[in-house]
C-alpha positions as CSV (number, residue, x, y, z in Angstrom):
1,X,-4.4,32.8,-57.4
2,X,-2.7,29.7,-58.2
3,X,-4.2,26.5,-57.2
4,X,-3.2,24.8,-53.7
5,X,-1.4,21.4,-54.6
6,X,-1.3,20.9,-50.4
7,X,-3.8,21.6,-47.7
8,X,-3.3,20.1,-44.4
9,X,-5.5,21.2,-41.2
10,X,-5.1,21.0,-38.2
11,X,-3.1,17.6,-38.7
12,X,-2.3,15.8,-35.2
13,X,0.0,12.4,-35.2
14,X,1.3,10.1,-32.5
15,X,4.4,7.6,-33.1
16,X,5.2,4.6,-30.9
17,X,3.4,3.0,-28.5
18,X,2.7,2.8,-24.8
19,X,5.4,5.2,-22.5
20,X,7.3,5.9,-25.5
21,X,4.4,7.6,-27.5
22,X,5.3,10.7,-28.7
23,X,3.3,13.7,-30.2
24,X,4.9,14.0,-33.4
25,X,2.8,16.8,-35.3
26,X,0.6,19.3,-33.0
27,X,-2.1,20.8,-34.9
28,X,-0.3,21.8,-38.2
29,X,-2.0,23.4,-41.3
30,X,-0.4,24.3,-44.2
31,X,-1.3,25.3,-47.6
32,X,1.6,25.0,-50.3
33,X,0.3,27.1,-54.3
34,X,1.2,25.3,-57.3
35,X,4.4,25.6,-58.1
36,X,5.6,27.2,-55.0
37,X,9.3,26.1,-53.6
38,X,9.1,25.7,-49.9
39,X,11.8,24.7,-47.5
40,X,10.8,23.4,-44.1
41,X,13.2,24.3,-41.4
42,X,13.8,23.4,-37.8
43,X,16.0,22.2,-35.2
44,X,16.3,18.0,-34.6
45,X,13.2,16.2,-33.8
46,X,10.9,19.4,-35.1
47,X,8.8,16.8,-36.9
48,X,10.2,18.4,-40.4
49,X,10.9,14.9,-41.9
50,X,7.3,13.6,-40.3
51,X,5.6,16.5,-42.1
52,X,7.1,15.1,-45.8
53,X,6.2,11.7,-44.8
54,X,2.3,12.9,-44.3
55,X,2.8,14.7,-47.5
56,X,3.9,11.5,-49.2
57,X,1.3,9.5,-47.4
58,X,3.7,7.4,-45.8
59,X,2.5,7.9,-42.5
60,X,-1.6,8.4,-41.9
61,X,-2.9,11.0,-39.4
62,X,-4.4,10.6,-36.0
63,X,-6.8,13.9,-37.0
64,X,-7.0,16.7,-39.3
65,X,-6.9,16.4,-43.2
66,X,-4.3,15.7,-45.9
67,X,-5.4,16.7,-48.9
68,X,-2.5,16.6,-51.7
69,X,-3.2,17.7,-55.8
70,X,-6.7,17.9,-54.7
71,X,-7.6,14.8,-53.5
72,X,-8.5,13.7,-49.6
73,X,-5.7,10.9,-48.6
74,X,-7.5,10.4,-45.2
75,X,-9.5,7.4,-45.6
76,X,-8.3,5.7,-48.4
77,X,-6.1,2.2,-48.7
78,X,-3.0,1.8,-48.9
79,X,-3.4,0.6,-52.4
80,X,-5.0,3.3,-53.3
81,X,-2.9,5.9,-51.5
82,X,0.3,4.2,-53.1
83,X,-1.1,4.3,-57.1
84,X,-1.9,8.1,-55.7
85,X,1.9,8.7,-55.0
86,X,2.9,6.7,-58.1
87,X,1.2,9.5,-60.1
88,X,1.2,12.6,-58.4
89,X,4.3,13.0,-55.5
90,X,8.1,12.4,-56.6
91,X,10.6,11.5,-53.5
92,X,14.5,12.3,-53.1
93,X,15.7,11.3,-49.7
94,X,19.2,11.9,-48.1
95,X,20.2,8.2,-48.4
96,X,19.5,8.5,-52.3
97,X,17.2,4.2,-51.3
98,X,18.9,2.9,-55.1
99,X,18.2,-0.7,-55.2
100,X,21.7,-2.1,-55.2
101,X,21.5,-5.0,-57.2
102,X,19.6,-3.0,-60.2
103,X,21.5,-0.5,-62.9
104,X,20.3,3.2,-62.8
105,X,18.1,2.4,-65.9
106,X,16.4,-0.2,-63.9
107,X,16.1,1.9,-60.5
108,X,14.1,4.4,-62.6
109,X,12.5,2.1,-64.8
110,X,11.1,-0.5,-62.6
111,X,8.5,1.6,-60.6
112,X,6.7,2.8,-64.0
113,X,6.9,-0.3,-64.8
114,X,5.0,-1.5,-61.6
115,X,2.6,1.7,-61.8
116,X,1.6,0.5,-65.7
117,X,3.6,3.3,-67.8
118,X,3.6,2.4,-71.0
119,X,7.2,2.9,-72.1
120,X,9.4,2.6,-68.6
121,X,12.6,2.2,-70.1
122,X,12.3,4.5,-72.6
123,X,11.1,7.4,-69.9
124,X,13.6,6.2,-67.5
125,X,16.9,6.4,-70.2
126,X,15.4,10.2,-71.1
127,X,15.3,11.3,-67.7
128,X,18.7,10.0,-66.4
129,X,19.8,11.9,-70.0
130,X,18.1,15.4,-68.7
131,X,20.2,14.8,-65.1
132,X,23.1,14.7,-67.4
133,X,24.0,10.7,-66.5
134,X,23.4,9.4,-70.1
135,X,26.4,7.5,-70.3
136,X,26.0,5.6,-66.4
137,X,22.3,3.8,-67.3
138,X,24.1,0.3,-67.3
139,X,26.0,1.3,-63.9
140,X,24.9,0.0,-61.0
141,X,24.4,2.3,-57.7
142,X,28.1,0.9,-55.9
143,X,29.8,2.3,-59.7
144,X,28.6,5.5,-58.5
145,X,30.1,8.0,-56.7
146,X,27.1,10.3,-54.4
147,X,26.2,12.8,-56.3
148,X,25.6,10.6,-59.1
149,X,23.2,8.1,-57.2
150,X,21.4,11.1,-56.2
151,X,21.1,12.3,-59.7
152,X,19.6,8.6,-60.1
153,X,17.1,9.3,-57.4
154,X,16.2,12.7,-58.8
155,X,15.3,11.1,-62.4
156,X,13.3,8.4,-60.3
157,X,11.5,11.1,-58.6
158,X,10.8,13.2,-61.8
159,X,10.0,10.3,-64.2
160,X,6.4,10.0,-63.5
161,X,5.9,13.6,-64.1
162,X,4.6,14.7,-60.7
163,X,2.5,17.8,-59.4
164,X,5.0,17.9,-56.2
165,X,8.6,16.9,-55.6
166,X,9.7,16.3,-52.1
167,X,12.9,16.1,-51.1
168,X,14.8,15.3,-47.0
169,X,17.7,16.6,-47.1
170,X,19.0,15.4,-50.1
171,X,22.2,17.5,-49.9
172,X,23.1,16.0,-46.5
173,X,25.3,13.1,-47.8
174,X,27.2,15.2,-50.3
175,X,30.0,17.4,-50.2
176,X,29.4,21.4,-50.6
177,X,30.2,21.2,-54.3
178,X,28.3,18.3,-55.2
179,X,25.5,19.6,-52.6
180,X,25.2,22.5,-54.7
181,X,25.1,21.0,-57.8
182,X,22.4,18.4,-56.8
183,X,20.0,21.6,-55.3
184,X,21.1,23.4,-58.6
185,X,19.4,20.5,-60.7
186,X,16.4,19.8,-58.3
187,X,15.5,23.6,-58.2
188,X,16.1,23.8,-61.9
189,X,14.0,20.7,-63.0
190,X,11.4,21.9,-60.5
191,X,11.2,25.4,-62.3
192,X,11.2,23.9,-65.9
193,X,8.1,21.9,-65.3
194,X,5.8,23.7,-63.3
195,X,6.7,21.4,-60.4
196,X,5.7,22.0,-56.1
197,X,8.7,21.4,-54.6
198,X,8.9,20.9,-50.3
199,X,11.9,20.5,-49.0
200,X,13.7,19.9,-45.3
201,X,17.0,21.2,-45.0
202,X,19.4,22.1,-42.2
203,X,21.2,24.0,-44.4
204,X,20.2,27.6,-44.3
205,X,21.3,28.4,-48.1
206,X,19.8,26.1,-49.1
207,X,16.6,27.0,-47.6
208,X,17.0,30.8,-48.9
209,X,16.5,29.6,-52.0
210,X,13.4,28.6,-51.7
211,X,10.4,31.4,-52.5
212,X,8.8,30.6,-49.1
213,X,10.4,29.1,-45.7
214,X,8.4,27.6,-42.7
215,X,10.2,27.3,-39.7
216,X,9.0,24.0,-37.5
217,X,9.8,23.4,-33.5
218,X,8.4,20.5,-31.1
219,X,5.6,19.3,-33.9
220,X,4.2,22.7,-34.8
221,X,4.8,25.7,-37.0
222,X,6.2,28.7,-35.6
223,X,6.2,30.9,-38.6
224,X,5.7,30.7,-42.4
225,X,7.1,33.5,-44.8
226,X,7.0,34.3,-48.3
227,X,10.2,36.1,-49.8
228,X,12.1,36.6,-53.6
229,X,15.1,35.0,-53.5
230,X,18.1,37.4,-54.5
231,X,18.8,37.7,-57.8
232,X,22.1,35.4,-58.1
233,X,20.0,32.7,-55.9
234,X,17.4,32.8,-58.5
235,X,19.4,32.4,-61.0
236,X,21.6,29.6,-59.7
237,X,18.8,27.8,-58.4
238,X,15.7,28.7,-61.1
239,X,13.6,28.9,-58.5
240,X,9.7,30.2,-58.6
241,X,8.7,33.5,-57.8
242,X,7.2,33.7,-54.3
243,X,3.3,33.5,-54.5
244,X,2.0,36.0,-51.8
């Protein structure tokens, strides 16, 4: 049985203060295998993107426990939860977050740089080569169109060589084609290195092609199932075989 990279139980969170505290996450465990590719799916305000941000550690739990790669994030600093993501947890958003005023070389580069890798550039000019943007690492992020800052973000995300890749919806700003395109590279890369990759999507193809789909509504899960994608979605995507 392959090893759990996440294990969240029981997990309860609270955002805002005062009347406008909200119940974000109601008692949610989940338990994601190693190289499993799940898509979390849900209507608006489901808590979908919430969940990722636990998963990242970007937002700390009022109860339950987060433990990601093997290691327990409740309890520990932000310092140390943030040289934690640096290492283990890769992050594509919808909004693609490129610093503006930096060249694709340097968006990728500069947070191995600030997480001590010993060759940034280097690392950062191979990846943006394996998302096919060898020839745009002196570009800066207003040169290029969507599909090609979220290339950028994908090479960001993959640089560090993480256990688990999360992604939020990061077809949502692109057109079908380029959507398709973008999932096509995140599922393949994914595949290629052994990767865990969780992602929220509205889209329900793109959720189908996913080995394992959990359906979210008002903070908890509903329902979590296993499936093999069809064969042409497998093969366009180069997604992992379900684990049971």
């Amino acid at each position: 049985m392959p090893e759990a990279v996440i294990e969240l139980k029981d997990v309860w969170l609270t955002l805002g203060e005062g009347a406008s505290r909200v119940e974000v996450l109601k008692g949610v465990s989940l338990t994601v295998a190693d190289g499993e590719a799940t898509g979390i799916v849900g209507p608006s305000g489901s808590g979908k993107s919430t969940l990722l941000m636990v998963l990242a550690g970007l937002e700390k739990v009022d109860s339950g426990t987060v433990r990601i790669a093997g290691e327990l994030l409740n309890g520990k600093s932000e310092d140390q939860i943030a040289a934690f993501r640096g290492r283990n947890i890769g992050i594509v958003f919808q909004s693609f977050h490129l610093i503006p005023t930096m060249t694709a070389l340097e968006n990728v580069a500069v947070p191995l740089e600030l997480a001590g890798h010993p060759d940034p550039f280097g690392t950062a000019a191979r990846e943006l080569g394996t998302v096919g943007l060898s020839d745009r690492v002196t570009h800066y992020p207003g040169e290029l169109s969507g599909g090609e800052q979220q290339r950028v973000a994908i090479a960001r995300a993959l640089a560090p060589s993480p256990r688990l890749l999360i992604a939020d919806e990061p077809t949502g700003n692109l057109d079908h084609a380029t959507g398709t395109q973008i999932a096509d590279l995140m599922f393949s890369k994914a595949a290629e290195r052994g990767m865990t990759l969780v992602l929220v999507t509205h889209d329900p193809a793109l959720a189908a092609r996913c080995s394992r789909q959990v359906s979210m509504r008002s903070g908890r899960i509903e329902e979590s199932s296993s499936f093999l994608p069809s064969a042409t979605q497998g093969q366009n995507s180069g997604a992992p075989e379900a684990v049971p």
